[in-house]
C-alpha positions in Angstrom: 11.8 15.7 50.6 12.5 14.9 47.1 14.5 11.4 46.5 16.7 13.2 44.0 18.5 17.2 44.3 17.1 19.9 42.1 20.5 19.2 39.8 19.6 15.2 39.2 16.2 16.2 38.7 17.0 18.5 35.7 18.3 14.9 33.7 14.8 13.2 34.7 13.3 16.5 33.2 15.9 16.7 30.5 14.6 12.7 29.2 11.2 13.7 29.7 11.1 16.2 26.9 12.9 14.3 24.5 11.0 11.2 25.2 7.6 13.9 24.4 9.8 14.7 21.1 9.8 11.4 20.2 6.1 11.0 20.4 5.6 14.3 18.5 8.0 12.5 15.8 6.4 8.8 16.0 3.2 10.6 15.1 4.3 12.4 12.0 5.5 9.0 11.3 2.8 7.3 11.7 0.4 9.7 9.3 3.0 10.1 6.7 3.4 5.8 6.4 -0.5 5.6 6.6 -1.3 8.4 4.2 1.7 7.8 1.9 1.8 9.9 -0.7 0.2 12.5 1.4 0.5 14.8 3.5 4.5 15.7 2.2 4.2 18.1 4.3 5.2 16.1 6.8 8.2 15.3 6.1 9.8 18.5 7.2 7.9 18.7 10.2 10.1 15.2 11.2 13.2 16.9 10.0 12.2 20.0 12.5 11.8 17.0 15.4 15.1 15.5 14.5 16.8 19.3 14.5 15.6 19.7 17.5 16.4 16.5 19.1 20.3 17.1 17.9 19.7 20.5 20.2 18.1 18.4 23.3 21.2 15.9 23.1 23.4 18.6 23.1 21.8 20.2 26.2 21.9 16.8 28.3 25.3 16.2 27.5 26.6 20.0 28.5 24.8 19.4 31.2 26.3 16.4 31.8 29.8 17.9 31.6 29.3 20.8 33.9 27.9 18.3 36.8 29.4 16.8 40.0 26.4 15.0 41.0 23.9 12.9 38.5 21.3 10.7 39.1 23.0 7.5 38.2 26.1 6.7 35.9 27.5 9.0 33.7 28.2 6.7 31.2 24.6 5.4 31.3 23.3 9.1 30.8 25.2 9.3 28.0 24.2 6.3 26.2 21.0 7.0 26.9 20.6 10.3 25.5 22.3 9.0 22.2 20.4 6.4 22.0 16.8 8.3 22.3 18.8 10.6 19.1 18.9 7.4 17.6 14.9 6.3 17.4 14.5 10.4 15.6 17.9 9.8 13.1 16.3 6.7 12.0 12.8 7.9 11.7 13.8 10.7 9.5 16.0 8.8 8.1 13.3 6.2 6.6 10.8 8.9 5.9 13.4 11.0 3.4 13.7 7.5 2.1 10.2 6.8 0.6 10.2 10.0 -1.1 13.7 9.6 -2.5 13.0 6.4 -4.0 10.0 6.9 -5.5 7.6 4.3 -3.9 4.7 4.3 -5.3 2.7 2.4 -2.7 3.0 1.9 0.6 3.4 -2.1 1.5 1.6 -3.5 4.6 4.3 -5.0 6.4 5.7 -1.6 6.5 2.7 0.0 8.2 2.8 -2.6 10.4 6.4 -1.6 11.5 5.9 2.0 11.7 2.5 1.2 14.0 4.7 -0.6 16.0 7.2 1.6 16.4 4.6 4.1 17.4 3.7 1.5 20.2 7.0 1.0 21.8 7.6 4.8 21.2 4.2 4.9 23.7 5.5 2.5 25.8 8.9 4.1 26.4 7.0 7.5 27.0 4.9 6.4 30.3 8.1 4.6 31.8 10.3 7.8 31.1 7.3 9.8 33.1 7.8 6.9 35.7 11.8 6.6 35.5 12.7 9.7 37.9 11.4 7.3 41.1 12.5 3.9 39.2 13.2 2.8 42.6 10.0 3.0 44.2 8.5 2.4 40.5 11.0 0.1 39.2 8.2 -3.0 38.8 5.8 -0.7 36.6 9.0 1.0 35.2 10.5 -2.8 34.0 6.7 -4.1 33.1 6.6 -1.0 30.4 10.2 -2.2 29.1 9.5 -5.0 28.5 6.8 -4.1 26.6 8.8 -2.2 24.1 10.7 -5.7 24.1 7.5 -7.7 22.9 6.9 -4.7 20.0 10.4 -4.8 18.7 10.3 -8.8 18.8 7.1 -8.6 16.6 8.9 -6.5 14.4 10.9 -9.5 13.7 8.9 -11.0 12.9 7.2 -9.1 10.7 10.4 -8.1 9.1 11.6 -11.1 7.9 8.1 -11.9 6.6 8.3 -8.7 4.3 12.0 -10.1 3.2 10.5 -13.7 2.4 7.5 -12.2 0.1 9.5 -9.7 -1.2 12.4 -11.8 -2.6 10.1 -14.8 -3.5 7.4 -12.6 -5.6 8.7 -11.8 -9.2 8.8 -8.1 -8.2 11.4 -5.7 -10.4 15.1 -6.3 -8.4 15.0 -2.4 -8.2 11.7 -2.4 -6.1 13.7 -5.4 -4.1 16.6 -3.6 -3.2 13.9 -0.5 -2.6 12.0 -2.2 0.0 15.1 -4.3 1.1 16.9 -0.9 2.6 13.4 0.7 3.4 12.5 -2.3 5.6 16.3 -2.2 6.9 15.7 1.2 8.0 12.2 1.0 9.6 13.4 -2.2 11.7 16.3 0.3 12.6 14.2 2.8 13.9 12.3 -0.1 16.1 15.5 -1.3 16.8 16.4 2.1 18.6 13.2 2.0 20.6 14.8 -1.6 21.9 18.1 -0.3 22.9 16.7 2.6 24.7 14.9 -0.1 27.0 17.5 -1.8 27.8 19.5 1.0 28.8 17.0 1.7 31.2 16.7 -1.9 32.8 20.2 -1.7 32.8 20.2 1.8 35.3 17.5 0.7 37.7 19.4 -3.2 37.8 22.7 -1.4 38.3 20.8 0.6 41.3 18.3 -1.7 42.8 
């Protein structure tokens, strides 16, 4: 028999999905950062994602509302799902950006933040297809997590390296304060990834 009912099973499903959106978006990321200029296209396809992550957060917490029984706390699904909503806001977010401000080349500090964002989007993937028996899988589920620890941690540092050659270069103060929020926004995005983690540790500690 099945550790969870049918109605805390829909949540696991529920995070499953959106953690495949997420994916879906990272990758339109990714090949808008490393073809920057091109493809545009893609662009809207990330605003599609984040439309339709605003409809999957929605869902969960409807859901949410109208149940008696879930899978662990309430507030802790809640977070959660906001949370996720966050890594897609702050992808679009970032990608609108580099259009809007006219970059004319894509730096290399940045790609290396968007690839690792990718990686902790990855990461967080194959522990949400875990998280639905974190009990039984809590060691693998933890190992994954802190995975998408190590990736935001690199993005640190590679972060405040892009800030150290960018305001130490004689570069235009308009390309500075340019890359300044760009960088801001892509370390965001990473950010997100992080917080999603730790929601999750938090859960299966709370439950062990």
């Amino acid at each position: 028999m099945s550790r969870v009912s049918r109605k805390e099973d829909e949540f696991f499903d529920m995070f499953k999905n959106y953690s495949l959106l997420i994916v879906e978006t990272g990758r339109l990321y990714a090949e808008y950062v490393h073809n920057y200029p091109k493809p545009e296209d893609q662009i809207g396809k990330i605003k599609d994602c984040e439309a339709n992550g605003d409809h999957m957060v929605r869902s969960i917490l409807e859901t949410l509302d109208t149940s008696f029984i879930t899978p662990f706390d309430r507030e802790d699904i809640n977070a959660l799902a906001k949370s996720m909503d966050d890594i897609v806001d702050n992808i679009e977010g970032v990608s609108a950006r580099f259009g809007l401000y006219s970059v004319d080349e894509m730096r290399p500090e940045a790609i290396e933040m968007c690839d690792l964002t990718v990686s902790a989007i990855e990461a967080l993937n194959k522990a949400f297809g875990l998280f639905s028996n974190y009990k039984k899988d809590s060691e693998a589920v933890v190992n994954l997590l802190r995975e998408v620890g190590s990736f935001e941690d690199n993005g640190d540092v590679v972060y405040r390296n892009a800030l150290g050659t960018i305001f130490r270069n004689d570069i235009d103060a308009k390309e500075t304060l340019k890359w300044k929020s760009l960088l801001d926004k892509m370390e965001d995005a990473l950010d997100s990834c992080k917080n999603v983690a730790t929601i999750m540790r938090n859960v299966i500690m709370k439950n062990a």
